[in-house]
C-alpha positions in Angstrom: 35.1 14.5 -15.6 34.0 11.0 -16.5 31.5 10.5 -19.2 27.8 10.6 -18.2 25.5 8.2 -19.1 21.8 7.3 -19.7 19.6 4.8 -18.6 20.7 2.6 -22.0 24.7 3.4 -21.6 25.0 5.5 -23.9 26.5 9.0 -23.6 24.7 11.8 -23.2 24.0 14.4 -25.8 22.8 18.3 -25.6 20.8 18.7 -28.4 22.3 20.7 -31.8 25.5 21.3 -29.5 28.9 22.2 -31.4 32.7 22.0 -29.7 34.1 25.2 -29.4 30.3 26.8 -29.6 28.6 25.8 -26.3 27.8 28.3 -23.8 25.8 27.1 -20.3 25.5 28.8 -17.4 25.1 28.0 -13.4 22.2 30.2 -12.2 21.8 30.2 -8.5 19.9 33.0 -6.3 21.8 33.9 -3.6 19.2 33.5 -0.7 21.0 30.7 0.4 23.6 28.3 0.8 24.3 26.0 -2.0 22.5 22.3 -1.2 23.7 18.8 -2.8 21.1 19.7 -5.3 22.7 22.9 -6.1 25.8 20.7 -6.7 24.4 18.5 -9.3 23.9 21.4 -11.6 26.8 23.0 -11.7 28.9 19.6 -12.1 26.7 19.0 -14.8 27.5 22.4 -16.4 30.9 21.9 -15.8 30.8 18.6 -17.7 28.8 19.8 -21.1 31.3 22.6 -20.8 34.4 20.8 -20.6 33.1 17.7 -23.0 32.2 20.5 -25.9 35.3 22.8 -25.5 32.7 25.6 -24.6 31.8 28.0 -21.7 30.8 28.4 -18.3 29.2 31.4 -17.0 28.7 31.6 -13.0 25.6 34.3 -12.8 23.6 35.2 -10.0 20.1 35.9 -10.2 19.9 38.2 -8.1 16.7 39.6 -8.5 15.2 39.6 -5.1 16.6 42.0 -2.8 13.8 40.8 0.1 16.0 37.3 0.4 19.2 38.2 -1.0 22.6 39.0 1.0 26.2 39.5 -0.1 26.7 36.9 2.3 25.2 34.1 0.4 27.0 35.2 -2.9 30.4 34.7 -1.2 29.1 31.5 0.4 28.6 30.0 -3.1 31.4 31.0 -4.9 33.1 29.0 -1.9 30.9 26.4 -2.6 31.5 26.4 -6.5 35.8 26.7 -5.6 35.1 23.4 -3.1 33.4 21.8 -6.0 36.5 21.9 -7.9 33.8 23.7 -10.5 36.0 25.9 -13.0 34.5 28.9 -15.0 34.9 31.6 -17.5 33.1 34.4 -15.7 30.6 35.5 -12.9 27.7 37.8 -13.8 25.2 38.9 -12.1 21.0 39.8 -13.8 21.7 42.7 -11.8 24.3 44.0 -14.4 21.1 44.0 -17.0 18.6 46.0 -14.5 18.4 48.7 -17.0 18.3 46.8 -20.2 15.2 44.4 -18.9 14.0 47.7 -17.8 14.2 48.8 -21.6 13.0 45.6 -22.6 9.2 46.2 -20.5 8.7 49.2 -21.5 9.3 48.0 -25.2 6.6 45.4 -24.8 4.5 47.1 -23.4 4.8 49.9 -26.2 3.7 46.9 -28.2 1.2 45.6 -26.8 2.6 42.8 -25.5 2.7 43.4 -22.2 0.0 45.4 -20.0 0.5 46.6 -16.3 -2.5 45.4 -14.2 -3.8 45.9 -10.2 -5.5 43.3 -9.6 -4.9 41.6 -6.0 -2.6 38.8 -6.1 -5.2 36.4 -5.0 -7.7 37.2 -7.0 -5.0 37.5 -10.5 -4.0 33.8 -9.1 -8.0 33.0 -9.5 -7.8 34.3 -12.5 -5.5 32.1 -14.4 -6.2 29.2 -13.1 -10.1 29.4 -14.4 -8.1 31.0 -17.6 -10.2 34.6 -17.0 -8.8 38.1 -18.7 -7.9 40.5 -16.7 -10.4 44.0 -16.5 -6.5 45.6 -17.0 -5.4 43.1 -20.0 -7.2 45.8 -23.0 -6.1 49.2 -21.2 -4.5 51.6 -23.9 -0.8 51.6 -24.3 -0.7 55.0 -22.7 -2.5 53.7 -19.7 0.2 50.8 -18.9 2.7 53.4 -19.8 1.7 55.9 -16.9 0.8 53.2 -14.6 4.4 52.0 -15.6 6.1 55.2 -14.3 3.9 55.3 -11.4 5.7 51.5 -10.7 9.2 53.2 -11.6 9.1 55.4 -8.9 7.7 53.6 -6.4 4.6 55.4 -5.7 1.7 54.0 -3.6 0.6 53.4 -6.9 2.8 51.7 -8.3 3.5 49.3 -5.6 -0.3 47.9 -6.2 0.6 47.0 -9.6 2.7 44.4 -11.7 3.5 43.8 -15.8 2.2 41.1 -17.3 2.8 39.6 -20.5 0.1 39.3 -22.7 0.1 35.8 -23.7 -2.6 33.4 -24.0 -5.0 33.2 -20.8 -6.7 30.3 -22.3 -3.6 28.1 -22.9 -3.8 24.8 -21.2 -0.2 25.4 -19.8 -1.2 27.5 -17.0 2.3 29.4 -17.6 1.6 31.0 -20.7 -1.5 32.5 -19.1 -0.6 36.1 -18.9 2.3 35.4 -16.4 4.5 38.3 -14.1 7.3 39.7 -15.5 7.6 43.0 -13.3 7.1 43.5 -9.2 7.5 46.5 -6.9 9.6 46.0 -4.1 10.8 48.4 -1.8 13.9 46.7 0.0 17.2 47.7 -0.5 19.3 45.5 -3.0 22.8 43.9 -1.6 24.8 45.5 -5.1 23.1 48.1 -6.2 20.6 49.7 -3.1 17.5 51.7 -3.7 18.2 52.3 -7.0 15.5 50.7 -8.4 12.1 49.9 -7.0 10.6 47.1 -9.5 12.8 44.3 -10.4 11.9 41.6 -12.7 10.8 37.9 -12.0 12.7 34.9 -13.1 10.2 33.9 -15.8 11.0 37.6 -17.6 14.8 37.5 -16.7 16.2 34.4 -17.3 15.6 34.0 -20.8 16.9 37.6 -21.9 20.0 37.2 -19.9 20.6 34.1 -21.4 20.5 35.0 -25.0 22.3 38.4 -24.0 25.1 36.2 -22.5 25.6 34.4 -25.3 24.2 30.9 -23.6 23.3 28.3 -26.2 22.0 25.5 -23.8 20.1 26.3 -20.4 20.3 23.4 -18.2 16.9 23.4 -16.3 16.1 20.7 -13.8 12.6 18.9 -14.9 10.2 20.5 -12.4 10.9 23.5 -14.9 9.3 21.2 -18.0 5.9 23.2 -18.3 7.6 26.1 -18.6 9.6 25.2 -21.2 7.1 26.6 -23.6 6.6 29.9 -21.7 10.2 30.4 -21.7 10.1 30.4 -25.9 7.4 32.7 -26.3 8.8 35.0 -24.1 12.4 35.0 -26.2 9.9 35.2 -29.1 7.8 38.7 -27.9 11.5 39.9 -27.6 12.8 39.4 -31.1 15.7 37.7 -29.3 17.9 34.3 -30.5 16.4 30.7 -29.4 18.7 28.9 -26.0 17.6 25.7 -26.2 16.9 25.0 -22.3 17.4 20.9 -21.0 16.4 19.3 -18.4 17.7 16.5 -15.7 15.7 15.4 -12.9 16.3 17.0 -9.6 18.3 15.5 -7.0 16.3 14.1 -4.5 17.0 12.1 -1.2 15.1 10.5 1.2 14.2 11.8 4.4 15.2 15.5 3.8 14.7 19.2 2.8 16.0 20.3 0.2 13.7 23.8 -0.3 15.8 26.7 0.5 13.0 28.7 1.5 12.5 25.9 4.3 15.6 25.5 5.0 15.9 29.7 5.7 13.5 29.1 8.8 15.6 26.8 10.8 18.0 29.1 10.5 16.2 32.6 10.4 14.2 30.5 13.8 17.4 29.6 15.4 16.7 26.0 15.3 20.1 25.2 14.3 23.5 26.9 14.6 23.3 28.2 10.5 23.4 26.8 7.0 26.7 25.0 7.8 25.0 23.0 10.3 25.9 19.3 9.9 22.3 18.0 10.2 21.9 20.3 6.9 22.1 19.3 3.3 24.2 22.3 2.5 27.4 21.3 0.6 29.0 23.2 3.5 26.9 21.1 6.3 27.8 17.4 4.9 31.1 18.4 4.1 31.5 19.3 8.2 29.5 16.2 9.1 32.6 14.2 7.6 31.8 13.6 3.9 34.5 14.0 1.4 34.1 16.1 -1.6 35.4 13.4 -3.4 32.4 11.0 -2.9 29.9 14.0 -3.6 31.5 14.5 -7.4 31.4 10.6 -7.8 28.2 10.0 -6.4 26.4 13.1 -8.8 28.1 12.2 -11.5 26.9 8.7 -11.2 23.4 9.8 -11.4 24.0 11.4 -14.6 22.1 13.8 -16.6 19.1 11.5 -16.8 15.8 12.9 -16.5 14.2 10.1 -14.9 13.1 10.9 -11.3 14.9 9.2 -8.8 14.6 9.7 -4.6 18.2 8.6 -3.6 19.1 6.9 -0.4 22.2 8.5 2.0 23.4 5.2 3.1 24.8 5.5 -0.8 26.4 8.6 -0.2 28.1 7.6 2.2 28.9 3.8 1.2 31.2 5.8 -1.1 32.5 8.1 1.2 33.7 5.1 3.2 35.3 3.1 0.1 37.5 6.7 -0.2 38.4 7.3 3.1 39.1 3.8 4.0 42.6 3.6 2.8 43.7 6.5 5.0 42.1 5.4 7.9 44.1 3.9 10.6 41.2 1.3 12.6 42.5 0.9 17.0 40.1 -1.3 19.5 40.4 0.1 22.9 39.4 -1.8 26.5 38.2 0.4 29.4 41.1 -0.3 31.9 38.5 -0.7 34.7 36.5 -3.3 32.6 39.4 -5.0 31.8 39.6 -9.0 32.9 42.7 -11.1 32.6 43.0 -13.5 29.7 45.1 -16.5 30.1 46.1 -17.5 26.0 47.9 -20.9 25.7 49.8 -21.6 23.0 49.8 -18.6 21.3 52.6 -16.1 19.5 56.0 -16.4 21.4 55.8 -12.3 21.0 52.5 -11.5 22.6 53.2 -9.0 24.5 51.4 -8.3 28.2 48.7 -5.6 28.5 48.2 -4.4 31.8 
């Protein structure tokens, strides 16, 4: 891949990386299909890999069995293969179910987590005024039992969640007291009923990643507040420093690129399905005509910049057309019914006579 550049030219840097030490990682969820956005962060991966000799983990967050199918998993490892991305391994959070399991209890042994039952409304309430919990003080034994209650899935349990016990007066809302543990009954696509409480991304992410051995997470900047959150957390788990950075999210005029959105078209049969070429799935411009080719070159040229940016499609495709142009064979056509007769005097001994 081409060099990327910033705003001033010059190349960009990951901060403290070494060649032959970086590790990054793409991190989808598989509720969906990959989107151009998607696309811009694992070419990006794929470039800090490649430019720093390093590694390039494919994992699957996959810690939502409620939106989560097999389906979408094979979907974007087709994606990824279309992309041209090349890695060193896929993984899925799932593998680490029983080690983050591990993990909560040990917090909450010391006192560093608590499990609480407030209603969700009123817990959202809470943090935003920056109010403790009534649950945040209960006795280690208390969260412990309420814990096992969670486990198994009782009607107990369900009403309940783990929190860490962070800092409810922080003015970064994300370091007051945030989720790391929820109850959910449905089925998961790898691994079934085996477990009924599966963790959130804020509790996950960050102990994969220093499990995996992932030395730079590449975040897009609506994740910049939680930057912080995503430390302290590392911090509470005696685990090694990743170093997340951010790039600003692709955005393009005119369109929806919310996956959670984009699940109701399709989930309320308002189009076909996520390869629909009115989508901004990789799969649905690809079928609308666009060439992978101008997808790469148009990302790349964006760069790793963090600057926002809302993009126009009449780029996109202005690039599309400079690639396909030279394979493209161009034939004007006359309806034979509309046709009039043209008298031409003095023109090409070899024009021929269309009828």
């Amino acid at each position: 891949m081409p060099g990327l550049k910033n705003t001033s030219g010059h190349e960009i840097d990951l901060p403290g990386a070494k060649v032959g030490e970086v590790c990054v990682r793409f991190a989808p969820e598989p509720s969906g299909y990959l989107h151009i956005g998607h696309a811009k962060a694992a070419l990006l991966n794929q470039y800090f890999a490649d430019r720093y000799k390093g590694r390039l983990l494919v994992r699957f967050d996959d810690t939502n069995p409620s939106k989560e199918s097999s389906e979408f998993v094979e979907n974007v490892l087709k994606d990824i293969e279309t992309l041209g991305v090349k890695y060193d391994a896929v993984t899925y959070t799932s593998d680490y179910f029983p080690k983050l399991m591990e993990m909560a209890e040990c917090l909450i042994k010391q006192g560093k987590a608590y499990v609480d039952d407030t209603p969700k409304d009123k817990m959202n309430t809470e943090r935003r005024d920056g109010v403790e919990s009534k649950c945040r003080n209960s006795t280690v034994e208390e969260n412990l039992l309420l814990w096992s209650e969670m486990v198994n899935g009782t009607k107990r349990g369900t009403q309940c969640c783990v929190r860490g016990k962070l800092d409810m007066q922080d003015p970064n809302k994300s370091l007051r007291d945030p989720v790391y543990y929820r109850c959910n009954p449905d089925p998961h696509h790898r691994v079934g009923s085996k477990y009924k409480v599966y963790p959130t991304y804020d509790f996950a992410c960050p102990f994969v990643d220093a499990l995996q051995g992932v030395t730079h997470a590449l975040r897009s900047s609506e994740y910049h507040d939680r930057n912080a959150q995503y430390y302290r957390i590392l911090q509470d788990m005696g685990l090694r420093r990743v170093e997340p950075y951010e790039f600003s999210r692709l955005n393009m005029v005119y369109t929806v690129l919310s996956k959670r959105t984009l699940r109701w078209f399709v989930q309320n049969k308002k189009v076909e399905d996520w390869t629909d070429a009115r989508f901004p799935t990789i799969q649905g411009v690809l079928r609308r005509g666009l060439k992978v080719e101008a997808l790469i070159q148009f990302i790349l040229e964006q760069g790793a910049s963090k600057n926002l940016n809302l993009m126009e499609w009449d780029k996109l495709w202005t690039i599309n057309k400079k690639i396909i142009d030279p394979a493209c064979g161009r034939h004007t056509a006359v309806l034979k019914d509309k046709s009039v007769p043209l008298t031409l005097t003095n023109g090409p001994a070899n024009l021929a006579r269309v009828c």
